[in-house]
C-alpha positions in Angstrom: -56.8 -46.2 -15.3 -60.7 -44.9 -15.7 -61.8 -41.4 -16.1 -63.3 -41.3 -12.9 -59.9 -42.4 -10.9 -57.7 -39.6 -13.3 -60.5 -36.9 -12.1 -60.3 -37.7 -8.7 -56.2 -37.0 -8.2 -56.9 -34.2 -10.3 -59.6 -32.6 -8.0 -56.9 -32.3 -4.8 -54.8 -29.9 -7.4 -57.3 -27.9 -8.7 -57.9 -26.6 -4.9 -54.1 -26.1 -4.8 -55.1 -23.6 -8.2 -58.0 -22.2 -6.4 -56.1 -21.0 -3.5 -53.1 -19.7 -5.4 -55.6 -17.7 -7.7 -56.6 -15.3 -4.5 -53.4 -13.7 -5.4 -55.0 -11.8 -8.4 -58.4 -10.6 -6.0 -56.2 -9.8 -2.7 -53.7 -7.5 -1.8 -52.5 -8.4 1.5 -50.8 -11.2 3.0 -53.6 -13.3 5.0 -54.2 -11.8 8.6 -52.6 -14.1 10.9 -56.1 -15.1 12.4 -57.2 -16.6 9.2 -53.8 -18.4 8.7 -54.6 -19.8 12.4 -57.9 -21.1 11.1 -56.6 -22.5 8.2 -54.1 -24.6 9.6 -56.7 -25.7 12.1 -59.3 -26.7 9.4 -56.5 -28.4 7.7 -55.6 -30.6 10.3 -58.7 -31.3 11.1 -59.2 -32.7 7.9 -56.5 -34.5 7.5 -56.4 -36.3 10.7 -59.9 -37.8 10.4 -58.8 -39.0 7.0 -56.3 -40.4 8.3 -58.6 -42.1 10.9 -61.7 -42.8 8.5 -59.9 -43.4 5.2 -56.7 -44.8 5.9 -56.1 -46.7 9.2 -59.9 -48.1 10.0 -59.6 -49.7 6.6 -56.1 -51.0 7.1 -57.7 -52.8 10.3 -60.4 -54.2 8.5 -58.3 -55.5 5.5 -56.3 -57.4 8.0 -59.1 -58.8 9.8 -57.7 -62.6 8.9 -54.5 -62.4 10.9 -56.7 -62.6 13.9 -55.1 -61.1 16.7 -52.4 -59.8 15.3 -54.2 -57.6 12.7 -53.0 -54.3 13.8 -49.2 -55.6 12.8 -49.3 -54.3 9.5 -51.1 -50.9 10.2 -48.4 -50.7 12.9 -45.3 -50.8 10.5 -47.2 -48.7 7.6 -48.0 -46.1 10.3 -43.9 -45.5 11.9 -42.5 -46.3 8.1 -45.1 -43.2 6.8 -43.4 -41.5 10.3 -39.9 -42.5 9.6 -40.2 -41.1 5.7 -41.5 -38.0 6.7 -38.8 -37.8 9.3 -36.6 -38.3 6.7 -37.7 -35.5 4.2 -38.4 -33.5 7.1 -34.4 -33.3 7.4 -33.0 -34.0 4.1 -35.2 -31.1 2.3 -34.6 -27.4 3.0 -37.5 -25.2 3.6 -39.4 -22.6 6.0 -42.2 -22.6 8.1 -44.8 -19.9 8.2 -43.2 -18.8 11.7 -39.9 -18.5 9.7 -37.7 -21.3 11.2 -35.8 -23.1 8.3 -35.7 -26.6 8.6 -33.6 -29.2 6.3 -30.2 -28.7 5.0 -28.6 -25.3 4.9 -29.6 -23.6 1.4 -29.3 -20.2 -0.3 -32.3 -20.1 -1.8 -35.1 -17.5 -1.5 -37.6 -17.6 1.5 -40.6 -17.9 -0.7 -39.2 -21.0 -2.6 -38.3 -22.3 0.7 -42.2 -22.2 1.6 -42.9 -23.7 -1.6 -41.0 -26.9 -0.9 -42.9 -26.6 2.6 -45.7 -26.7 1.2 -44.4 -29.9 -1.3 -43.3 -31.6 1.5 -46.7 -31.4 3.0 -48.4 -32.3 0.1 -47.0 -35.2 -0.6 -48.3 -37.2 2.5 -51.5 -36.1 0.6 -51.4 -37.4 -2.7 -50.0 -40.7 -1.4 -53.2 -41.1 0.8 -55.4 -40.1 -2.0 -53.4 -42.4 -4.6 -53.4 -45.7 -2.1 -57.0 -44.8 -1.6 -58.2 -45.1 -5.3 -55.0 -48.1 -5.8 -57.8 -49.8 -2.8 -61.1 -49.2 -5.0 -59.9 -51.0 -7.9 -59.0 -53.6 -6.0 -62.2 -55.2 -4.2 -60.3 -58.5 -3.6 -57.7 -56.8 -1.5 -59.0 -53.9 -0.2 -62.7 -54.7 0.2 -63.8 -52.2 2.3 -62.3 -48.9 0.4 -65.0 -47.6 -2.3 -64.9 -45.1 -5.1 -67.1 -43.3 -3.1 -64.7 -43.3 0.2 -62.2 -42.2 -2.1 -63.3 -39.1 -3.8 -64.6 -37.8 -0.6 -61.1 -38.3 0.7 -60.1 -36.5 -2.6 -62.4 -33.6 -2.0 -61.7 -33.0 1.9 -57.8 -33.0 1.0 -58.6 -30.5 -2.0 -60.6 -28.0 0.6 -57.5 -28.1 2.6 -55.0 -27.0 -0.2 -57.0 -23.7 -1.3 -55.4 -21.9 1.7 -52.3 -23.8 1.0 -52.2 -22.2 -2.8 -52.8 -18.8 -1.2 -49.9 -19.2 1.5 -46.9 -20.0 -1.5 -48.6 -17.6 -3.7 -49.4 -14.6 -1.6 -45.9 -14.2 -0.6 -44.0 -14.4 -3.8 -46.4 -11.6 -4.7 -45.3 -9.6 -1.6 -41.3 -10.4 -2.5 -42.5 -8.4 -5.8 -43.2 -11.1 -8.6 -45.7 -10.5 -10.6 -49.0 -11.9 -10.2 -49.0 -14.4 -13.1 -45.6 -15.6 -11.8 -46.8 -16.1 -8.2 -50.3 -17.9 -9.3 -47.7 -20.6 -11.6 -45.4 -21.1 -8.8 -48.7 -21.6 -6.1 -50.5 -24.2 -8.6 -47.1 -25.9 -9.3 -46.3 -26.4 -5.1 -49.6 -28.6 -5.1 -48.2 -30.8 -8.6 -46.4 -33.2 -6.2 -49.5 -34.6 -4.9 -51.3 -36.1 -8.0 -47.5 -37.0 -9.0 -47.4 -38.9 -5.0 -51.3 -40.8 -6.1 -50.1 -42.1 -9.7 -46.6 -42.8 -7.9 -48.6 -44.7 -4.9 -51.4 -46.2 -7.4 -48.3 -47.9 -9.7 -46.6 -49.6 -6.4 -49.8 -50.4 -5.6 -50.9 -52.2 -8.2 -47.7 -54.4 -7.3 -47.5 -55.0 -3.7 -51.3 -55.6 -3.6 -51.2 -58.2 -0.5 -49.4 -54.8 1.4 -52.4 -52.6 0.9 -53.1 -52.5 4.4 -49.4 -51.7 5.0 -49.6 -48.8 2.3 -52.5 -47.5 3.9 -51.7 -47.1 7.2 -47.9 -45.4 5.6 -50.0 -42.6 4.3 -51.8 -42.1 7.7 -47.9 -41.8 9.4 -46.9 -39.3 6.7 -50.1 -37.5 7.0 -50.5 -37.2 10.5 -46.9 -36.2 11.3 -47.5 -33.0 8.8 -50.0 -32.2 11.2 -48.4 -32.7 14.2 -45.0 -31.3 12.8 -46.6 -28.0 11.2 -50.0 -27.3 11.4 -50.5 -28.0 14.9 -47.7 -25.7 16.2 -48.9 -22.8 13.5 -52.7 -23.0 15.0 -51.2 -23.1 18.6 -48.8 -20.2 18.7 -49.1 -16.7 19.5 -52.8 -15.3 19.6 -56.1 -16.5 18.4 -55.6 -20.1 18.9 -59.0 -20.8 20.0 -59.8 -20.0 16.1 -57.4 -23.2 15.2 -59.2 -25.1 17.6 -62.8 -24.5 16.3 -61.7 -25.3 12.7 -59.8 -28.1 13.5 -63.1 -29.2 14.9 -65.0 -28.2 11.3 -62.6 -29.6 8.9 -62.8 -33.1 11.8 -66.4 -33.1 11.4 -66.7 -32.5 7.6 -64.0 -35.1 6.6 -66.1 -37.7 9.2 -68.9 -36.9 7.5 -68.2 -36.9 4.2 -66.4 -40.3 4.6 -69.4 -41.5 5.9 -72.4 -40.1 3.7 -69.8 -40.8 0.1 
């Protein structure tokens, strides 16, 4: 594996890091009309990634089976459902709107939005993982570049710097200390360059299921957003913010995808 691939899982972390910094520089919990936004931009993101990055390029790749080239984005797309589903029950964790989801725990609200946070990242790092397993592998996956991948590694990392903030700022509320909240924040976004080296290793043996693997991380992917973010941007008040940055972080992931 090259510097330039190790760099690029890296760089979705780092804005995990970023955003779970803001706990030393602010004091507050973020004002519900920013969370709003966030979410918004978020899935914005993430759903044209998931268009741009993950299924167009599952299409293309299975141009040969002629008519029935949408079977294999098909299955990848309700198995990346299905998994999510899975998690979705099996692992016990908290929304931002307080429901607890998964099996009954004991364990402290703030870790519980941690492993929410986990949970959503992982979608993530797969996608960003199958991307670069594509890129180094022209024969299969001819029309994924290094290029399409880092800016798929970039949009995903301006995503998680509100993500960081949201595990983070809490745990400083519950009364950790700052230094304890930032390690916990930058450790909720570990999963996802452990998901890309996980994806990039099965990769690199199923390589005639790249399309398949593709189109999984698009199901995982877009049922976070439909599952979390998009009920978290629509609730309550100021949901016209969620819809404006859903349209910013759609437009900026488009572009980038196309311009890198």
């Amino acid at each position: 594996m090259n510097m330039q691939v190790v760099q690029g899982l890296l760089v979705p972390f780092l804005g995990t890091t970023l955003g779970a910094a803001l706990v030393f520089f602010l004091k507050n919990d973020l004002p519900e009309k920013v969370e709003k936004g966030l979410s918004g931009f978020a899935a914005g993101v993430m759903v044209a990634a998931s268009i741009w990055s993950l299924l167009i390029p599952a299409l293309e790749d299975s141009k040969s089976l002629g008519q029935w080239a949408f079977v294999p984005a098909t299955v990848g797309f309700w198995l990346g459902i299905l998994f999510l589903l899975l998690l979705d029950r099996l692992i016990p964790h908290v929304h931002l709107d307080g429901e607890q989801e998964g099996v009954r725990s004991s364990l402290p609200r703030a870790m519980m939005v941690a492993l929410a946070v986990a949970l959503h990242n992982l979608p993530e790092g797969m996608a960003v993982g199958v991307v670069y397993a594509g890129s180094m592998q022209p024969e299969q996956v001819g029309s994924v570049s290094f290029a399409s991948a880092f800016a798929l590694a970039v949009g995903i990392a301006l995503q998680n710097v509100p993500e960081g903030a949201i595990v983070a700022m809490p745990l400083r509320q519950a009364g950790m200390s700052r230094v304890k909240a930032f390690t916990l924040g930058m450790l909720s976004g570990a999963v996802e360059p452990l998901g890309a080296l996980l994806t990039i290793g099965l990769a690199a043996v199923f390589a005639p299921m790249m399309p398949v693997m593709l189109s999984f991380a698009a199901g995982a992917m877009l049922y976070v957003v439909i599952e979390e973010l998009v009920p978290e941007m629509a609730q309550g008040t100021h949901t016209n913010v969620g819809t404006v940055l859903f349209a910013v972080g759609f437009s900026l992931m488009m572009a980038m995808d196309y311009i890198l």
